[in-house]
Every structure is written in C-alpha cells, then in structure tokens.
N, C-alpha and C positions, 0 to 999 in steps of 0.2 A: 745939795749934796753932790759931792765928787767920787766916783769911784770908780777902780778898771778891774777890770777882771780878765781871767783867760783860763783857757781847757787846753791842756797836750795828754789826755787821756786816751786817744782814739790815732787814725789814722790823718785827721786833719788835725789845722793848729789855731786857734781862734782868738781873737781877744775883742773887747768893746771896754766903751768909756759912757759911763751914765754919767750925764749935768741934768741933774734934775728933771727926773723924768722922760727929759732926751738921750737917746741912743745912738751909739756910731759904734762901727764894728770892721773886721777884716774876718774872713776865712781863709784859707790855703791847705789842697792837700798835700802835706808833708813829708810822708812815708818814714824816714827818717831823721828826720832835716828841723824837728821841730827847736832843736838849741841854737841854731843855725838863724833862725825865723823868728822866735817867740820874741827877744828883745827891739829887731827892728821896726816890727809891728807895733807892739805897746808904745814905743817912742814916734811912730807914723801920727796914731792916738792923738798922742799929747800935744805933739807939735801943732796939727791941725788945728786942735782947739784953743792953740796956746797956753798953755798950761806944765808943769812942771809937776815932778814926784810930790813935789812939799806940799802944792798946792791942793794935794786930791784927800780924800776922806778917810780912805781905805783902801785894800787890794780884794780882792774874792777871786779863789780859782778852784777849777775842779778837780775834789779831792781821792775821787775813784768810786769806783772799784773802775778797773781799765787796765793799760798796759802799765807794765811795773817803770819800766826804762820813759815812760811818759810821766808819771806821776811822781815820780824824783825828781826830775825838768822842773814841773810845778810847783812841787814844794821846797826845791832851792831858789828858784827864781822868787817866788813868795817870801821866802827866808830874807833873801839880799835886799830885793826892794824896800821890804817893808823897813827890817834894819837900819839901811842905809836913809832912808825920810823920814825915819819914824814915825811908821803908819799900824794902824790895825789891820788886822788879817782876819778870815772867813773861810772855811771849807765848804764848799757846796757839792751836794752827791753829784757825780754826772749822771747816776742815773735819773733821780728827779730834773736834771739838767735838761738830760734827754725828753721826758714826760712835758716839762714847760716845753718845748722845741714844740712837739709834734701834738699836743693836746688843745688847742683851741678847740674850743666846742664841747669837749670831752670832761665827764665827769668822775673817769678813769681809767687809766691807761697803764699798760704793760710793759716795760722798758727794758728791751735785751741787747746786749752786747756782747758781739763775739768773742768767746775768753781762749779762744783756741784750743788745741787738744780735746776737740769734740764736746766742748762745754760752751756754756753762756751765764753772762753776768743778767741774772735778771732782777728784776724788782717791781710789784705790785703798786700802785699809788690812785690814792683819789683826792680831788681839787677840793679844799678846805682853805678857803679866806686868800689869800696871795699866793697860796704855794700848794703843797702836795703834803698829805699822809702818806706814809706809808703804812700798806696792810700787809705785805710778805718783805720779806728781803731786806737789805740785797743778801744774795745769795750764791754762790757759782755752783754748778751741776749740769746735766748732760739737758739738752733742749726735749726729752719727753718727759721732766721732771720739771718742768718750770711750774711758778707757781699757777692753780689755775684761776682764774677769773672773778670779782665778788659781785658783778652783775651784768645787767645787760646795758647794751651800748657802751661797752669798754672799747677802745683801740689798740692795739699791736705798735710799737715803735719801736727804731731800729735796725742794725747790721746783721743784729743778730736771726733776725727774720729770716733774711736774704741769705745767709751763711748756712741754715741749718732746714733743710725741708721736714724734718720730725715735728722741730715747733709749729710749722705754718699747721702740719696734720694735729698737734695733740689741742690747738685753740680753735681747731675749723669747727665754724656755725656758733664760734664763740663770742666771736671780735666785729664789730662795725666794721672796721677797715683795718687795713695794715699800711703804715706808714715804712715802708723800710729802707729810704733814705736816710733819715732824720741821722741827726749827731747831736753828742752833746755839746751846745754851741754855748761858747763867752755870752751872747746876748742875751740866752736861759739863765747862764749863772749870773748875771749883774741883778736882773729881774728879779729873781728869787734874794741875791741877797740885800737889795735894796730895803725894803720894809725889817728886814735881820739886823741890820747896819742901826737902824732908826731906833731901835728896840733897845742895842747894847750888846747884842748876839757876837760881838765876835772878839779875841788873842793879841796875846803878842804874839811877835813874828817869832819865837819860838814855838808856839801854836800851832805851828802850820804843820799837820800831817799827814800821810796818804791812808789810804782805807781800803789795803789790796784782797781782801777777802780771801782771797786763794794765798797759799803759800808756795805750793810747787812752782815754782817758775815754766820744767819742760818734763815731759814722759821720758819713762827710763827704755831703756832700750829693751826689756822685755813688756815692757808697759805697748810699745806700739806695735 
C-alpha cells in the first residue's frame, strides 16, 4: 500500500509517504507559507521514492479542528489531487494526529491546540487497537474548561499547553508528563490512516472536508 498524507492545520507544514509500512516524511515551520510549501514537498515525497500520483493508493490529511485558513489548504489540495489521479481521500482528526505524535507509551493522552482568542482545540483519547478513541471532544473552550482526565498515567500534548498556563494549572497532579512540542504531524496521519485505508474507511475527493469546530473566526471589538 501507497499513500501520502499531509497536515497545514497548525503552524508547521508536514507531509509523509507510507510504502508499506515504511515512512518518509518532511516537516517545515511555515507560519504562513504552507500553499507556498505543501505541493513541493509532497512532490520531494514522490520523487525520492519514484513514484507518481497514479501510482499511490490514496491521499489522508488533517482534517482539524486547527486553523481555518490552514484547513482549506488541505481540503483543496486533497480535492485537486485526489481528482486529478483519481485517488481516494481520508480525513484524520489532527487532534488524534496530535495523540499518535506524542502518545507512545501512553494509554491516554490529551490533545490541545491553541485556538486563539483565549481558547483551545482540545480532545480526550485512549489507545484502542491501531488508533485512538475518543472520550471528550474535540471541542473548543477556554483552557480551565478542557475536558478533565479518565485516568491515571494520561499525558498532555501540545501548543496548546505552552500557550495557556490555566490548562497546565487546571490538569496539575493529573498528567504523567506534558508533551508540549508535539504537532499534528503527516507521519501520525499516514499511521492512523493506514489500517482506515485497508478497512475501506475512506471518499471520494469530494469527501474531503474540514472539521472547524469553532465558527467565529475573530473577537469583536467589544469581545476583547
């Protein structure tokens, strides 16, 4: 099985190439740059391996919750590709993205992303077979409202950590550790959608769509 995947959810830009069970991948922090990025990257990918669009399986990329102006990226570059080879498509939460990234060992993990405007994308999950359950979320809300914990030796993952000192306070003496590098990385989503792919889990390229949770895009001017 062939398939690329890629995340422009976040402030970096990611993609990876699963050949059967091998991985290859790039990261790049972005900032704004990810339409700029995403296609030469995916094409770095394929080139190395030899390989062409037609050739691959499928596409998977991260389908949010994250930034809005990122997750449009994805879902039209997912749109074009897939279209253009005629491939099947996949959505993968970046939050569980995020969970696979930072969860080895872990039998569940907490996965928050900065949603700005004093909020965080969070979501609850535990390791079930290849992938992750979810037991809260995803959800957006202010970081002393995230969801709290279903047991002990859970982990913290995440910007959203780093971004908000409320959350580290409202999970202290909660959390094993706090991971709060991690991003939702292409080589979490190929992972997870790998055994998805094998299964029949995924669209046509009309399929493809974002999972922005929040509506408001920015606070109104009496809001801040």
């Amino acid at each position: 099985m062939k398939l690329l995947a890629f995340d422009t959810a976040s402030e970096w830009c990611s993609a990876a190439l699963w050949i059967d069970g091998v991985v290859s991948f790039r990261a790049v922090h972005a900032g704004q740059k990810h339409s700029e990025l995403l296609t030469p990257m995916l094409g770095e990918l394929l080139a190395e391996a030899g390989l062409n669009y037609r050739q691959l399986d499928g596409l998977a990329f991260g389908c949010g919750p994250g930034s809005f102006t990122g997750l449009r990226i994805a879902c039209g570059v997912a749109q074009g590709l897939a279209l253009g080879a005629d491939l099947p498509v996949l959505g993968v939460s970046t939050l569980e993205a995020l969970a696979e990234e930072a969860g080895e060992g872990a039998d569940e993990v907490l996965a928050c992303l900065d949603a700005r405007m004093n909020e965080v994308y969070a979501g609850l999950y535990r390791r079930e077979g290849s992938g992750w359950r979810a037991l809260a979320g995803p959800v957006v809300c202010p970081p002393s409202l995230a969801p709290l914990l279903g047991g002990a030796g859970c982990i913290g993952a995440g910007p959203g950590f780093a971004a908000y000192p409320a959350l580290r306070e409202r999970m202290q003496g909660r959390l094993a550790r706090i991971v709060a590098d991690a991003i939702p990385h292409a080589r979490g989503i190929v992972k997870l959608a790998a055994p998805r792919f094998t299964a029949g889990e995924f669209g046509a390229p009309e399929t493809a769509e974002p999972v922005y949770v929040r509506d408001q895009v920015a606070l109104k001017i009496s809001e801040r």
